[in-house]
N, C-alpha and C positions, 0 to 999 in steps of 0.2 A: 416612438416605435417605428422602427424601420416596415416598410410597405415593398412590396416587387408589384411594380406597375408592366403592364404585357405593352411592345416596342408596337411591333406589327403583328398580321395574322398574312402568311403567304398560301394559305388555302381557305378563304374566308367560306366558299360555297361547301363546305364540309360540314357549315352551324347549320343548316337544316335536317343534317340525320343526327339520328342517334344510332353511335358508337360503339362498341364492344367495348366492356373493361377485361385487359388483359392481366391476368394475377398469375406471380409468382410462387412455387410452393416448392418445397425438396422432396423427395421420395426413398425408401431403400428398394437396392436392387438385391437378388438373390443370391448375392454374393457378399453382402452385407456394405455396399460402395452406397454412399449419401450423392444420390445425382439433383439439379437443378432442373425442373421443368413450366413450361406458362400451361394457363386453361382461359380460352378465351370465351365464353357464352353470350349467345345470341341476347341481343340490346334488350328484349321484351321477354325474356327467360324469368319466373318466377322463381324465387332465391326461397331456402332455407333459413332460420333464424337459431339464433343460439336454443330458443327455448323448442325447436324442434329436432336436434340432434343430441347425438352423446356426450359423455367431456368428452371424450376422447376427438370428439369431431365439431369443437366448436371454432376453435381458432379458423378452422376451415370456413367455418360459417361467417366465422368477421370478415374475412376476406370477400366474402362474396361470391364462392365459387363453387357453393353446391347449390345446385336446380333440386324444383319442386319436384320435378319429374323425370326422370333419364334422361338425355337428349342423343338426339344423332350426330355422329363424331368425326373429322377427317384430323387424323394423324399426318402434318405437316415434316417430314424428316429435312432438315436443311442437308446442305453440300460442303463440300472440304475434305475428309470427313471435320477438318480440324477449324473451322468457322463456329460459329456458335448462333442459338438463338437471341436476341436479346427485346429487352420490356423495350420497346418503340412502336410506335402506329407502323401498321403493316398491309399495305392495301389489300392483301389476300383474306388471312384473317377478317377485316372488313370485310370485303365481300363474301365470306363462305358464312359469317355470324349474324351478315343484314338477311340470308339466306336459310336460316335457321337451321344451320349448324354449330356445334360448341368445335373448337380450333385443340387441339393436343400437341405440343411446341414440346423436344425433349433434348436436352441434352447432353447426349450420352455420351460414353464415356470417348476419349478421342478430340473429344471437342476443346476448341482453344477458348481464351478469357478468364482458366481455373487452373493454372498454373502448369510447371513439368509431368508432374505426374500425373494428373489427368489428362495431358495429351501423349504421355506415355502408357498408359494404360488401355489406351485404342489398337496398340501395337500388335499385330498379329489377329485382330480380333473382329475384323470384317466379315460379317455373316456368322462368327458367334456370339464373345458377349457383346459388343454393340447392338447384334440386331435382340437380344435377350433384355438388354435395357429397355428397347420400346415394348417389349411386351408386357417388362415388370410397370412399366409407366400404362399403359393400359389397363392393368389389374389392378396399378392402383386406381381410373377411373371408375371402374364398373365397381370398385368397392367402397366407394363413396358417394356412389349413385349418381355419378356425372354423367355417365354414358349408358348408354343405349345396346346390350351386348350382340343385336341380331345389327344395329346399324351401326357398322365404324367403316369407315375406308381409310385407307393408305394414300399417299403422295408425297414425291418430292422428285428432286432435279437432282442429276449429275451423281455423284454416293446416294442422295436419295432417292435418286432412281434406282440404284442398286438395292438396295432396301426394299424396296416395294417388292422387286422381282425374288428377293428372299422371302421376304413373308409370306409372299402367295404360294412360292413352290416350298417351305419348311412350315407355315403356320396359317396355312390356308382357312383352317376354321375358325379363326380369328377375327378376321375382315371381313364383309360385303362386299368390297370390290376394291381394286387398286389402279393409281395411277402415276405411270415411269414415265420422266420428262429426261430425257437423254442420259439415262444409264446402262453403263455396263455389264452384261449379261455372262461373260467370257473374261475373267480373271487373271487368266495364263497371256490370250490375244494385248489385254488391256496393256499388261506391264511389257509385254513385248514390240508396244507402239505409242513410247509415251511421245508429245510433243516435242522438238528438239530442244525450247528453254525450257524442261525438266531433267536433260540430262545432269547437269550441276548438281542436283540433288537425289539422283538414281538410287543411291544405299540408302537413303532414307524413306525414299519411299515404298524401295523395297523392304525395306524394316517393318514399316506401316503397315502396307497390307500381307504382308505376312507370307513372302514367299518368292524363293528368284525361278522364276519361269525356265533357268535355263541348268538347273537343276532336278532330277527324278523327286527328289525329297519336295521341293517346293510346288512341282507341275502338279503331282497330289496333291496336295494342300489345295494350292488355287483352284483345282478342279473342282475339290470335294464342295467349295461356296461358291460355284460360280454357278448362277439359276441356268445356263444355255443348259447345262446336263441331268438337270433335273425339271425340264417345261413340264411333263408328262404329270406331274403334279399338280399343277395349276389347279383348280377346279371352278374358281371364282371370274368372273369379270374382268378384264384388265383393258384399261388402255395407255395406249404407249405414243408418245410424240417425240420427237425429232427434227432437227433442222437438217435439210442433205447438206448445206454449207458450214457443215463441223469443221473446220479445217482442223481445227487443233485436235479433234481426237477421231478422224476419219473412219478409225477401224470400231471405234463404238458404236457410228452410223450400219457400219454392215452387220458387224451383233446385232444391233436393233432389227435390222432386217430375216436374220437366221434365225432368232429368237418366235420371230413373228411366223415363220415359213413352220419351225419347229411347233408353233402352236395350233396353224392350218392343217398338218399331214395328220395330227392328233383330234382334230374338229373342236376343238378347246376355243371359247367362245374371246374374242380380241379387238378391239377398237385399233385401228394403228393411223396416224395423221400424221403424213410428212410433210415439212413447210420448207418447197425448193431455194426459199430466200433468207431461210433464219438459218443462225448457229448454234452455238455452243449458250445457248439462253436466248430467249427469245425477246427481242426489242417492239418488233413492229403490232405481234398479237398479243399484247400483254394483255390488256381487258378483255379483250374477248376470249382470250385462254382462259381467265378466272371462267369466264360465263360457260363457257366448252365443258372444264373440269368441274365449276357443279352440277351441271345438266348430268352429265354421267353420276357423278355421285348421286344425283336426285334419282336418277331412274333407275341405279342397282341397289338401293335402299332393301328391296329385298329383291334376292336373287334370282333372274329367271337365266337360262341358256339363253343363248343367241348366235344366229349366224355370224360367221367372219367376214369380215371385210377391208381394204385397204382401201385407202382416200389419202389422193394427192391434191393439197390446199394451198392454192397462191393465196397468202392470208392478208395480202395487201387488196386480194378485191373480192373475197368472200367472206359475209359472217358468220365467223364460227360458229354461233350462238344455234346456228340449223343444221351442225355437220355433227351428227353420232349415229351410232346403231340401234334398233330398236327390234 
């Protein structure tokens, strides 16, 4: 009988925790589309057993992925929109599950790794049905008793950012609190300032999101999902990070900013932290960003107001881990 003997381990200091198992599951969306989604639950989360569910809800149970008890949720949206999630260790997950959160990974329609047509089917659909997939994927949590309906938050970078800032200003009572890692707020500005290595691909990405800026038909369109014209809906928590060294997408830095000014002049409660030395993702505060964005999540678990604030962080010589709102 053949054996698989393991070479090396190149993170051997990992054997002292315990891990998150990340499960795979498929969902239908409202539209009757079979999407892909993970659910990652905290390492010490008490599991369901077959002989405590339905049929209908057992295969769920072999996997592993229904809790004793609800649990509190952050909705990870990845970027692209046309990247994808995929079952790999993922140090965020890790940290938000050793933190006693379950992880919600979706992906939705647009996303690449599942052929033409599901990265055609993203086309035009930024801020409808794409952001309608994450909500159908949360319905499917809370109806399998995964989630916690008074605790979920939002997050993600870059479309995921964009996401965030949709959900809170179209499906605010959905979420606890949300958090935008350098997304676009202004739809019309966005496509009207893409990087110069995207010109090569201009009609397609105007395909994509659904709309040429320099037409009345499509300047509607982008408007109508772009969250800068609809802040005044926020009602929840948000915070927003930023690197001012965006180069590649500079005018999302200033949305960031308008966004933010749009949420002050309304007293709409706002975390914003810009890091003068980071870009377009951030290198230097990665761990400490993880520990930043659960502090937040930890502390709008349930929702109070709060004052606004802006915080300028050189994050090469502050710990985030003490920079939020309270």
């Amino acid at each position: 009988m053949k054996q698989i003997e393991p070479l090396f381990n190149l993170r051997s200091e990992l054997k002292r925790y315990k891990l998150n198992k990340q499960v795979g599951f498929e969902f239908k969306t409202r539209d009757g589309m079979t999407l892909q989604a993970y659910i990652s639950l905290p390492p010490d989360a008490a599991l369901r057993t077959v002989l405590d569910v339905s049929d209908a809800d057992k295969d769920y149970a072999k996997l592993g992925m229904l809790p004793v008890t609800p649990q509190k949720m952050v909705v990870t949206v990845h970027g692209g929109p046309t990247t994808r999630d995929i079952y790999a260790f993922n140090p965020q997950n890790a940290w938000l599950t050793n933190r006693g959160y379950a992880v919600l990974q979706v992906n939705y329609r647009g996303s690449g790794g599942f052929g033409k047509q599901m990265i055609n089917a993203g086309n035009g659909e930024w801020g409808r049905k794409m952001h309608f997939d994450i909500l159908d994927a949360v319905e499917f949590a809370l109806a399998k008793g995964i989630a916690n309906k008074t605790q979920i938050a939002i997050m993600g970078s870059s479309f995921g950012g964009y996401e965030v800032l949709v959900a809170l200003t179209s499906s605010p009572h959905v979420f606890a609190c949300g958090i935008d890692i350098f997304g676009p707020s202004n739809l019309v500005t966005f496509a009207r300032t893409i990087p110069p290595y995207w010109t090569t691909s201009y009609l397609d990405f105007i395909r994509k999101i659904g709309g040429n800026p320099d037409t009345a038909e499509g300047r509607r369109s982008l408007e109508a999902r772009s969250p800068l014209f609809s802040a005044e809906r926020i009602i929840k928590p948000l915070m927003i990070l930023h690197g001012a060294n965006d180069t590649s997408r500079l005018m999302a830095f200033i949305l960031a900013e308008q966004f933010v000014k749009a949420l002050q002049r309304r007293s709409i409660p706002v975390t914003y932290i810009l890091y003068p030395d980071e870009g377009h993702g951030f290198v230097k505060v990665k761990a400490n960003g993880f520990a930043l964005e659960s502090s937040f999540s930890a502390k709008q678990s349930h929702v109070q107001r709060q004052a606004t604030r802006i915080r300028l962080v050189k994050s090469q010589y502050i710990d985030l881990r003490f920079i939020w709102d309270v």
